[in-house]
C-alpha positions in Angstrom: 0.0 0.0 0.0 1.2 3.5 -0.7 0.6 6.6 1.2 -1.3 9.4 -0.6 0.7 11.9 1.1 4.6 10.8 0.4 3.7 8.1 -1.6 6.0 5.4 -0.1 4.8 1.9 0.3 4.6 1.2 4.4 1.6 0.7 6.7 -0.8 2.7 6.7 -3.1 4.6 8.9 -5.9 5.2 7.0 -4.7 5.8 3.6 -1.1 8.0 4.9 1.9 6.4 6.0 2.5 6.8 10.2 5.4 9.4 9.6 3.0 11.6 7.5 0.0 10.8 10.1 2.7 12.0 12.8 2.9 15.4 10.5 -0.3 16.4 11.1 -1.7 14.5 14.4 -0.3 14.5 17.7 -0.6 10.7 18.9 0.3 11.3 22.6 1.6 15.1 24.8 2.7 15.4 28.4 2.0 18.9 30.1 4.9 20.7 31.3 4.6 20.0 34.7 2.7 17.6 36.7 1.4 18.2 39.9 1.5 15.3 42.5 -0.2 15.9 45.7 0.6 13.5 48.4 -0.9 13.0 52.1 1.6 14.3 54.8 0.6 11.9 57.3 0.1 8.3 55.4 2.5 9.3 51.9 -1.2 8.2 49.9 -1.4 9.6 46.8 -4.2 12.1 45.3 -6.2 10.9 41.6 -8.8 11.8 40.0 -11.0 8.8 41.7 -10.2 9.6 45.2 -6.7 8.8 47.4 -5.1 5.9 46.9 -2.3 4.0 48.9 1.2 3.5 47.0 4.2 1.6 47.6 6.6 4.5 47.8 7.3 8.3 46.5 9.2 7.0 42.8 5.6 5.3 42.3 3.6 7.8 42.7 5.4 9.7 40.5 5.3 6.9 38.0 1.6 6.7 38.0 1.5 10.7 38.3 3.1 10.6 34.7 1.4 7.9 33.3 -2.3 9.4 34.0 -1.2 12.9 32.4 -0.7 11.4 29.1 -3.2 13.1 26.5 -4.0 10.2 23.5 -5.3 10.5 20.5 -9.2 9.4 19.6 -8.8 5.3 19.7 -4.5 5.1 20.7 -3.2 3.3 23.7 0.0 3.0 25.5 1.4 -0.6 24.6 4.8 0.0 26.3 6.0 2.3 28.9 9.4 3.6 31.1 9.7 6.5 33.1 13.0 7.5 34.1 12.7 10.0 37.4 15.5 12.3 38.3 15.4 14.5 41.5 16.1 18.0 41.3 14.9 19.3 45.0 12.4 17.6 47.6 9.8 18.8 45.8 10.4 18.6 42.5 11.3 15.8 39.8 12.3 15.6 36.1 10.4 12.8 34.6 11.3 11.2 31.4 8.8 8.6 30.0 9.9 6.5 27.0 6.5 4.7 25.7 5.0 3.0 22.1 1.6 3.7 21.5 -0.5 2.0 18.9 -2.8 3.8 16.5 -4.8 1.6 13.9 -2.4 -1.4 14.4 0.8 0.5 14.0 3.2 1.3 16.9 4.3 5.1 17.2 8.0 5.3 19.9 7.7 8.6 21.8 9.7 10.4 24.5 8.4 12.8 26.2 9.8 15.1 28.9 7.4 17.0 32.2 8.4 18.0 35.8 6.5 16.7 38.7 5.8 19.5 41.1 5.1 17.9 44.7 2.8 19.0 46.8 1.3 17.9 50.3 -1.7 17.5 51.7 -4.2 15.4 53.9 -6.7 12.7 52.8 -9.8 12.5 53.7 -8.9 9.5 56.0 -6.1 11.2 57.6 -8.2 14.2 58.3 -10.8 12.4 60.2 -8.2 10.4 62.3 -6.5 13.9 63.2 -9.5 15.2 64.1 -10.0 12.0 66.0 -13.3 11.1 64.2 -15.3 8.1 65.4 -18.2 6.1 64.7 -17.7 3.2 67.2 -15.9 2.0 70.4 -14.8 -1.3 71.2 -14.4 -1.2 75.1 -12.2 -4.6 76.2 -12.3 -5.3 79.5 -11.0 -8.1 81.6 -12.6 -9.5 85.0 -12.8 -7.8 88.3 -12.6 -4.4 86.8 -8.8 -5.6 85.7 -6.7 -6.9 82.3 -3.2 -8.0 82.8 -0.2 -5.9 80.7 0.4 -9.4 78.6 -3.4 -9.2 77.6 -3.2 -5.9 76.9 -0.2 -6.2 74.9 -1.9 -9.0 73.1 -5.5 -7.6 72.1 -4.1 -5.0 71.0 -1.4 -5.8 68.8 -4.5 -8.4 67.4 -6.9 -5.3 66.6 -4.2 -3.2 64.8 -3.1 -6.6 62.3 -7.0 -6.9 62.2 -7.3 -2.9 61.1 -4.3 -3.2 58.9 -5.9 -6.1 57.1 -9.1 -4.5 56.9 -7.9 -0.7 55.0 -6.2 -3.2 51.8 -10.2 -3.3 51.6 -11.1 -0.1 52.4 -8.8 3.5 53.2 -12.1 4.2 55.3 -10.9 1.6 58.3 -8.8 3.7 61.1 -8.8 3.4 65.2 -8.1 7.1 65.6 -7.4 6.6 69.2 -6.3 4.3 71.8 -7.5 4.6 76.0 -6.3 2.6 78.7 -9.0 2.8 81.0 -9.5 1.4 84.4 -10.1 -2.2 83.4 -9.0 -2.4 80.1 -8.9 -0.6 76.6 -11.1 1.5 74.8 -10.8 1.7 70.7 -12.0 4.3 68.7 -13.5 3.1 65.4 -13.9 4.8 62.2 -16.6 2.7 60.8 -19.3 0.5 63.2 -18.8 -2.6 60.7 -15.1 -2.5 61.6 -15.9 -2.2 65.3 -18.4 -4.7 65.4 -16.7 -7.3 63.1 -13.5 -7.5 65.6 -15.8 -7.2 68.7 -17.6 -10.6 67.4 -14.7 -11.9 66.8 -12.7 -11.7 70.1 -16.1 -12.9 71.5 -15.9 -16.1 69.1 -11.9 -16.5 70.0 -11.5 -15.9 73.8 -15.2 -16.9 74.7 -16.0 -13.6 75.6 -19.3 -12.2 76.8 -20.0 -9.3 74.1 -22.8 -6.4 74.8 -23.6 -3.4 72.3 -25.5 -0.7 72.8 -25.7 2.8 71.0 -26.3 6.8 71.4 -27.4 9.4 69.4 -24.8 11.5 67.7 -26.3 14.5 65.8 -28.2 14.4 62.4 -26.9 13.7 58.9 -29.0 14.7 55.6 -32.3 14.5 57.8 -32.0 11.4 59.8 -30.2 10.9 63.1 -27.1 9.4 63.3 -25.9 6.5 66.1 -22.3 6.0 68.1 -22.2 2.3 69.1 -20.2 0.6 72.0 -19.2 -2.8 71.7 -18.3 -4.5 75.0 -16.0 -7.6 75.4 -15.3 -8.7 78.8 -12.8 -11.3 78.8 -12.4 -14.5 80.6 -10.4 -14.4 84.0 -8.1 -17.2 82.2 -6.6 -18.7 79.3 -4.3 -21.0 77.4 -1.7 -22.4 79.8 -4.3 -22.0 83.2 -5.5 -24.2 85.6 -9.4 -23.9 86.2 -11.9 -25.9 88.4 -14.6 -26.7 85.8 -17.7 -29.0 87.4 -15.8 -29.3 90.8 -12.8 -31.3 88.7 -9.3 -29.0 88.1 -8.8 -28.9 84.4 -5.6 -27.4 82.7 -6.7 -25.3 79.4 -5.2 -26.4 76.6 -7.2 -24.0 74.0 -10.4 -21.3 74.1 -12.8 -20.3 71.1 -15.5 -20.4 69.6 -17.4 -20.5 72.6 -15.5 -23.7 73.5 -12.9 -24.6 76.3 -10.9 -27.5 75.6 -8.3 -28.7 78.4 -6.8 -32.2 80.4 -8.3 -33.3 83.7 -5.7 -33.1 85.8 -6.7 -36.2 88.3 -7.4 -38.4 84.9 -5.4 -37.2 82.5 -9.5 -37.4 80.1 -9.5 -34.5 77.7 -12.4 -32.5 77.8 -14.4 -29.9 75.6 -16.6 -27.8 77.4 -19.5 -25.0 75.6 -19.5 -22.2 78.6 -22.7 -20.7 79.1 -21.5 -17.4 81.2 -18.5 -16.2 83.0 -19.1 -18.3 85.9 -19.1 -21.5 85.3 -15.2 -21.9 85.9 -12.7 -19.9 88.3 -9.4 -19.5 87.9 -7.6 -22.1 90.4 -3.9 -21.4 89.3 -2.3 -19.4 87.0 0.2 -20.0 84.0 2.9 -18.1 85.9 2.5 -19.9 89.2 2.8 -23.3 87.6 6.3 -24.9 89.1 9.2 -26.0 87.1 10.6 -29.1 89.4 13.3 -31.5 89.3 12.4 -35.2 88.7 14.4 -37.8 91.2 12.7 -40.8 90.7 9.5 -42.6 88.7 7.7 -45.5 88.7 5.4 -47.0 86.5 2.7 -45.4 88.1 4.0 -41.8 90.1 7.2 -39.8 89.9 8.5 -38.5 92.9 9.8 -34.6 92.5 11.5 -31.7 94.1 9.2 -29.2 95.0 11.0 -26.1 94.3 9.0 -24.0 96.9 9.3 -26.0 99.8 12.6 -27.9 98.9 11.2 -30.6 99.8 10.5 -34.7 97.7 6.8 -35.2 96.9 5.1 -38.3 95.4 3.1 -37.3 92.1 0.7 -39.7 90.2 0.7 -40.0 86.6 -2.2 -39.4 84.7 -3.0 -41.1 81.6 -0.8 -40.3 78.7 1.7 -38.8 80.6 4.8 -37.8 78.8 8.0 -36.0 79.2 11.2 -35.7 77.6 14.0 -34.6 80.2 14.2 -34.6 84.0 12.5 -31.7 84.5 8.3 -31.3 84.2 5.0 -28.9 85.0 3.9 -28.8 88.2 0.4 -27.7 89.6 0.3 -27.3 93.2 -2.8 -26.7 94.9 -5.0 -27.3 97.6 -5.6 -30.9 96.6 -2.2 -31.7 96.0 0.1 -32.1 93.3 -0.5 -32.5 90.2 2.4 -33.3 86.6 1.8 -31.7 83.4 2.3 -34.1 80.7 4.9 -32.4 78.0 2.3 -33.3 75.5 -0.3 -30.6 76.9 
């Protein structure tokens, strides 16, 4: 085919060769600067749809460039490298090297633009500094107390839970943490966020979980409701000794509304639905379990060192006891003495 315009035979768009179509069209233009705004406080990145998280500042300029190119009616970009250089802090030469097809022919370009920087605050980020909240998720432990390990615990769980949540959604925040008398108090952006790690600390640590709510103000005519979600925790856990049905049990696992654990005279596993909070009281904790010496062992009993006391004490074995060196577990309490098994 020959083009009308030069009259050389190559591909044509339409009924002109590309380098005479290039003459008179412009297949793709970059302004002369860009402007990138950026969030001051989370580095996420301002477009045309809303904020958007990004991996780091070279990427945003990247994508900065790439959503400034103009096309022509029906081109697209098949192929594309920007190469940044940095000027200042706040300002970066950006040159993008890029094919772009028109009509099934491919047209190289390089074009040239300056990113200008600029900061601002998301919407997101606004809220949280203004601490903006729609729920509060109020954990609190027995007897008006929650141990610093629990603590520590829930709430390293709710931020991985929050963090997980925003891939989802930018909307998800806890714009402030309380220790209260009792426990902690989370601020929520969003109720679903609030309630959906409420019911699940419920599901996990067999929690008993209340909500209740209070009106805010009015939004667009209608009124608008702060909830509480309360999650009062067990006053035991994993690694505990409880008396369970007048028998001592060591808890081996907790959810779903489920305790699992060992009886400690028969060595019988048991699985246990609790109904409410006291059904089962906390007989020795994790900590005060001994670490003691084994001297000798029979068939049926080992005889230890009591590491309190100083002193020998006989110790039956339950069923399926196990151990693997001369030390092991032991439970003392009011009815005695009791050996963990190294496979609880």
């Amino acid at each position: 085919m020959f083009c009308v315009e030069c009259g050389r035979e190559a591909e044509l768009i339409g009924s002109v060769c590309k380098e005479c179509y290039s003459k008179k069209h412009e297949i793709v233009s970059l302004p002369d600067h860009v402007d990138l705004t950026m969030c001051a406080h989370c580095s996420s990145m301002e477009t045309p749809t809303g904020w958007k998280d990004v991996p780091s500042m070279r990427d945003a300029v990247e994508q900065a460039v790439e959503s400034a190119l103009v096309l022509a009616k029906d081109a697209r970009v098949s192929d594309s490298k920007v190469t940044i250089t940095e000027k200042d802090e706040r300002n970066f030469q950006a040159d993008i090297d890029l094919t772009v097809s028109l009509g099934g022919v491919g047209f190289d370009r390089r074009l040239s633009t300056i990113v200008r920087l600029k900061r601002g605050s998301c919407n997101e980020c606004s809220k949280q500094q203004g601490r903006y909240y729609e729920a509060i998720l109020q954990v609190r432990g027995p007897d008006r107390s929650l141990p610093e390990a629990t603590e520590r615990e829930i709430e390293r769980m709710v931020q991985d839970r929050v963090a997980s949540m925003r891939k989802g959604s930018r909307e998800v925040f806890v714009s402030k943490i309380e220790r209260v008398k009792g426990g902690l108090d989370f601020y929520f952006s969003t109720i679903q966020a609030a309630r959906n790690i409420a019911r699940e600390l419920e599901s996990l640590m067999c929690a008993e979980y209340k909500e209740s709510s209070s009106l805010w103000g009015r939004r667009d005519g209608k009124d608008v409701y702060r909830m509480t979600y309360l999650v009062r925790l067990l006053g035991f856990g994993k690694g505990d000794v409880v008396e369970l049905d007048k028998r001592l049990t060591y808890v081996t696992a907790l959810g779903r509304g489920m305790l699992r654990g060992v009886d400690l005279m028969t060595g019988e596993e048991r699985s246990v639905r609790l109904q409410g909070q006291d059904e089962c009281a906390l007989v020795v904790p994790r900590k005060r379990i001994l670490d003691a010496v084994v001297v000798t062992e029979s068939k049926d009993e080992l005889q230890v060192l009591d590491p309190e006391s100083m002193q020998t004490v006989d110790v039956r074995k339950p069923n399926g006891f196990s151990r693997s060196g001369d030390h092991i577990r032991l439970v003392k309490a009011k009815d005695g003495y009791f050996a963990l098994s190294d496979s609880w």
